[in-house]
C-alpha positions in Angstrom: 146.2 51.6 95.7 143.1 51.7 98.1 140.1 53.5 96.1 139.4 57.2 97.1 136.0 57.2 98.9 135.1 59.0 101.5 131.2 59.1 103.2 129.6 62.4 103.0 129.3 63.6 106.7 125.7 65.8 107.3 125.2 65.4 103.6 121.5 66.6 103.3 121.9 69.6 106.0 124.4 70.8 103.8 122.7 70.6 100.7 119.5 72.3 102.3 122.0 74.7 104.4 123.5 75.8 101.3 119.6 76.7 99.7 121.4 75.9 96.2 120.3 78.3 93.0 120.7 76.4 89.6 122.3 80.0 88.2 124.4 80.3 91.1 128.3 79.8 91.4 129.5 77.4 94.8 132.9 76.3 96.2 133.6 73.4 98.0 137.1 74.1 99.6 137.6 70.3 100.9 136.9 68.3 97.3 137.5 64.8 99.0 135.8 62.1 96.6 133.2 64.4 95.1 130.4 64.0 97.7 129.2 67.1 98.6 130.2 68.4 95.6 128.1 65.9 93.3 124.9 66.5 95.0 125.8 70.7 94.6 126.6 69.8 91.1 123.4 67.8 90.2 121.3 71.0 91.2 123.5 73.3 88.8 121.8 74.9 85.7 123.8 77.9 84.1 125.6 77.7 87.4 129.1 77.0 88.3 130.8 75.4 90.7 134.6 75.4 91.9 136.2 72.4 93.6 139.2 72.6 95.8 141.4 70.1 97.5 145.0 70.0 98.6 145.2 66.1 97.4 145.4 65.6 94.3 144.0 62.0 94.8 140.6 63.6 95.6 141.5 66.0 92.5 141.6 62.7 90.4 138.8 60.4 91.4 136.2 64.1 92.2 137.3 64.4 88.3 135.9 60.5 87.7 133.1 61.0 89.5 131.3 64.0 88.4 133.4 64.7 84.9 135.0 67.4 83.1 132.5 69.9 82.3 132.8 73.3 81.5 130.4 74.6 84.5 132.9 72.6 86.9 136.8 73.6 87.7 138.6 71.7 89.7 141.8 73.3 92.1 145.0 71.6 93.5 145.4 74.0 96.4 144.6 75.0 99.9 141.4 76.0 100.5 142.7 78.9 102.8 144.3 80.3 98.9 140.5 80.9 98.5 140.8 85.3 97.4 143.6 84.3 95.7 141.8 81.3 93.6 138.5 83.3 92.9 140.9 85.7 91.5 142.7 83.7 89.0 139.8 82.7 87.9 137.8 85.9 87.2 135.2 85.1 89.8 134.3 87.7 91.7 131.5 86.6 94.7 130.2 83.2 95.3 126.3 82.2 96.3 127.5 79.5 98.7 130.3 77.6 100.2 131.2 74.2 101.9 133.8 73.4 103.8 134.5 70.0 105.4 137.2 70.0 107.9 137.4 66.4 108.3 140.3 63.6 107.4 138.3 61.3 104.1 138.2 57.9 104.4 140.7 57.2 102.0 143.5 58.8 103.7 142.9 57.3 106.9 142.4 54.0 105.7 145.2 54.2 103.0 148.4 52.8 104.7 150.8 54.6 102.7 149.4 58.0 104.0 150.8 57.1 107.5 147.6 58.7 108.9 145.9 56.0 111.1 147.8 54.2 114.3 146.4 51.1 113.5 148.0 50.1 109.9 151.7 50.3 109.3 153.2 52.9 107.2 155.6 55.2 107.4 155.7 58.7 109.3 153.6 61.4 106.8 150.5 62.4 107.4 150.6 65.6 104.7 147.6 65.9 102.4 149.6 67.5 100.1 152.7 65.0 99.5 154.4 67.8 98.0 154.5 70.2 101.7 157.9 69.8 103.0 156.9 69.0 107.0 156.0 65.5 107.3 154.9 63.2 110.7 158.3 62.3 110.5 160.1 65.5 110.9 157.5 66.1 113.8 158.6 63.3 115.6 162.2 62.8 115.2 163.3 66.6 115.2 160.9 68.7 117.4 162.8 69.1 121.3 160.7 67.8 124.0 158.7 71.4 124.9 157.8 72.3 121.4 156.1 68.4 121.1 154.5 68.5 124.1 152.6 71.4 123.2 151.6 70.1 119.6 150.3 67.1 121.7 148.5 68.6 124.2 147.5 71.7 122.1 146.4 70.2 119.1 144.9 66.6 120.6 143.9 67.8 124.0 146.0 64.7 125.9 146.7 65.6 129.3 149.5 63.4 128.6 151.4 64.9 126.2 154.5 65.7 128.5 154.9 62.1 129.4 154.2 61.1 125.2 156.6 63.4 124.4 159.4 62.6 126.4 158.7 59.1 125.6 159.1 60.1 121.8 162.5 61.5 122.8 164.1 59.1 124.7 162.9 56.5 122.0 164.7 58.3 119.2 167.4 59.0 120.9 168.3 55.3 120.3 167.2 55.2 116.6 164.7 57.5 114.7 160.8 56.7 115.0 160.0 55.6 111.1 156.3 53.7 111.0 153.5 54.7 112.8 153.0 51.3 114.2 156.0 52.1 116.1 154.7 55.5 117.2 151.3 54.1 119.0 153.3 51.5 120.2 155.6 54.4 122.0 152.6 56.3 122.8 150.3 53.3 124.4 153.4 52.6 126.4 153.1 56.6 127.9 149.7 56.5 128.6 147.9 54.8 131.5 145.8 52.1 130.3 142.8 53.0 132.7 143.0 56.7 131.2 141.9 55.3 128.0 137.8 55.0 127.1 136.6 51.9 126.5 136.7 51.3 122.4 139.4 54.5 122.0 143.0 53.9 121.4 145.4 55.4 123.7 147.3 57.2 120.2 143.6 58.7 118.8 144.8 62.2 120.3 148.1 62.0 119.3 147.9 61.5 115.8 145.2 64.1 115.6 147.7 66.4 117.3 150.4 65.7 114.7 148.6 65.8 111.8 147.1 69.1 112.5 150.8 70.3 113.0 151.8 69.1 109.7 149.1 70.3 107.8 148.6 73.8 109.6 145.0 72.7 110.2 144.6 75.1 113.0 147.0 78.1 112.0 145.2 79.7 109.5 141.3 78.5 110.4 140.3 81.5 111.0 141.4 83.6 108.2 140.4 81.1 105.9 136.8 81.5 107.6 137.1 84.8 106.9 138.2 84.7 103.7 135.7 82.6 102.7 132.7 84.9 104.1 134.7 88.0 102.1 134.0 85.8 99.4 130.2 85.5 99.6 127.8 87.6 97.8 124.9 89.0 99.6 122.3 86.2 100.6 125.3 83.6 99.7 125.8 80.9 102.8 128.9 79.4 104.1 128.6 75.9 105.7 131.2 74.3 107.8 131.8 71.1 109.2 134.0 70.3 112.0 134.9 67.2 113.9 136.7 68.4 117.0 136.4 71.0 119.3 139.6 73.3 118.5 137.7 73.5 115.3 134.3 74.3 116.1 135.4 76.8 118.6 137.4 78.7 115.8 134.3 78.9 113.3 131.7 79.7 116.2 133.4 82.9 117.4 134.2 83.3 113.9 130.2 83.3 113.2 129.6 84.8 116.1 131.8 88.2 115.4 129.7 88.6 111.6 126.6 87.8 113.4 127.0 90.3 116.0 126.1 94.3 115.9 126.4 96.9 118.2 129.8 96.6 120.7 128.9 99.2 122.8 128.8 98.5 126.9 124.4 97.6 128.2 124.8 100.8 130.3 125.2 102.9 127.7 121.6 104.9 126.6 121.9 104.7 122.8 124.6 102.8 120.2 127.4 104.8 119.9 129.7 102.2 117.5 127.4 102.2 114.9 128.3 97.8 114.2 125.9 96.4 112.3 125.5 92.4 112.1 127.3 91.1 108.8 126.0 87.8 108.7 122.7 86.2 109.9 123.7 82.5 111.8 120.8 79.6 110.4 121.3 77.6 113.2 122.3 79.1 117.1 123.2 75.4 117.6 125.2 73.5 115.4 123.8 70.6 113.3 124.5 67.4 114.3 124.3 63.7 112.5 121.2 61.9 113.0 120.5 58.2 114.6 120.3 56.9 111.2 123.6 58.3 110.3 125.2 57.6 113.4 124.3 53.8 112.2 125.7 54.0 109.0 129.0 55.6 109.7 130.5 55.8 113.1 133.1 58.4 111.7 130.4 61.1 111.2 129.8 61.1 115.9 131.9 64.3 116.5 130.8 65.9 113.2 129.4 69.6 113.8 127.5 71.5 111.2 127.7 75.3 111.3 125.9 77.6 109.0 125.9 81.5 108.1 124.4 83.8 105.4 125.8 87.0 104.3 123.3 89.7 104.6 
């Protein structure tokens, strides 16, 4: 089995974003390998800090990495569960939050996860193998409409029409099974000029359908807000996105707790009476550096966003 890993995206900005106190209690709601979480953990004293992650692989080898200790509980479950996990746990605010909305390493470059278009493996996608809606059911039992929406939707191809109906009439002679077989179906769809130079004509596609069987999208924002409930006064909530369906949810997100008074320029005084919620640490979001750029390519469309609860 390949070894869990997965490179820390905007590692530093998050640990300064997230202006750790040693007494405090923090939540990282995407566990992956432990790297966020290790450095938030190193700066603990009294404090406590709750990791979360669908995958119980990342479950097992954060658990190696860091140890069982009693300042440290780790969570099989969605982050979006986040009221609901606070609660079973007697905890009721937290000083910070971290969530990374990106795919680790390990299930991308784990063949058996059917994630990446470039290594054979069956249809699945899920990053929890116990959901019930896999790549495969996507593929071989959504009708041509309902696919072509995921595909343009969720991966932003302009040709998910012409993807789609190639899935069809491709399955219609025997189900789509390995993903090899998918990119092949999808690079035969899409016009080769169409493609940037260094992309591969299935990069939107599988993004598409792996937000579709996870639900990426469909709850984002009430997790967001959930998350913010969660935060005690002066507590900050950092989030990480690396596409722009993401980003867009958690900057209007941001931007609504951020925001005060509603009421139209011409009138004279405030009539709503709104007052701001959060305070944003950064108008812009937070981008990798050159140096990280270098290191790890994967990190190029990560987007750092940051808020504190006032």
């Amino acid at each position: 089995m390949t070894e869990f890993k997965h490179i820390s995206v905007l590692l530093d900005e998050c640990i300064d974003g997230l202006n750790i106190r040693p007494d405090g209690i923090y939540a990282d709601g995407t566990l992956g390998g432990g790297g966020h979480s290790s450095h938030i953990y190193s700066r603990l004293g009294s404090g406590k800090l709750i990791g979360i992650d669908r995958d119980i692989e990342a479950i097992r080898a954060a658990s190696n990495r860091i140890g069982t200790k009693d300042n440290i509980i780790y969570v099989h479950d969605n982050y979006k569960n986040i009221k609901t996990i606070l609660a079973d746990l007697n905890v009721s605010g937290l000083d910070g939050a971290l969530i990374d909305l990106g795919i680790s390493s390990y299930q991308i470059d784990n063949a058996e996860r059917g994630f990446s278009y470039t290594k054979d493996a069956p249809l699945d996608m899920r990053m929890n193998q116990r959901d019930p809606l896999s790549a495969y059911d996507v593929v071989n039992t959504y009708d041509v409409s309902k696919l072509a929406s995921v595909i343009f939707d969720y991966g932003e191809e302009r040709y998910g029409r012409k993807i789609a109906e190639a899935i069809v009439r491709e399955r219609s002679k025997k189900p789509i099974e390995t993903t090899l077989e998918l990119a092949g179906i999808i690079r035969g769809a899409v016009p080769a000029k169409s493609v940037p130079k260094g992309s591969h004509p299935a990069k939107r596609t599988f993004q598409a359908i792996r937000i579709e069987v996870n639900g990426e999208l469909a709850d984002l924002k009430d997790a967001v807000t959930d998350f913010f409930d969660c935060l005690n006064t002066g507590g900050r909530l950092c989030i990480i996105t690396f596409h722009s369906l993401e980003d867009r949810i958690v900057k209007h997100v941001f931007a609504d707790f951020a925001s005060g008074c509603t009421c139209p320029k011409e009138f004279p005084v405030c009539v709503c009476g709104r007052q701001p919620r959060g305070k944003l640490i950064s108008r812009k979001p937070i981008l990798p550096t050159e140096e990280e750029l270098a290191a790890n390519s994967r990190s190029a469309s990560a987007k750092l966003r940051i808020i504190e609860k006032l």
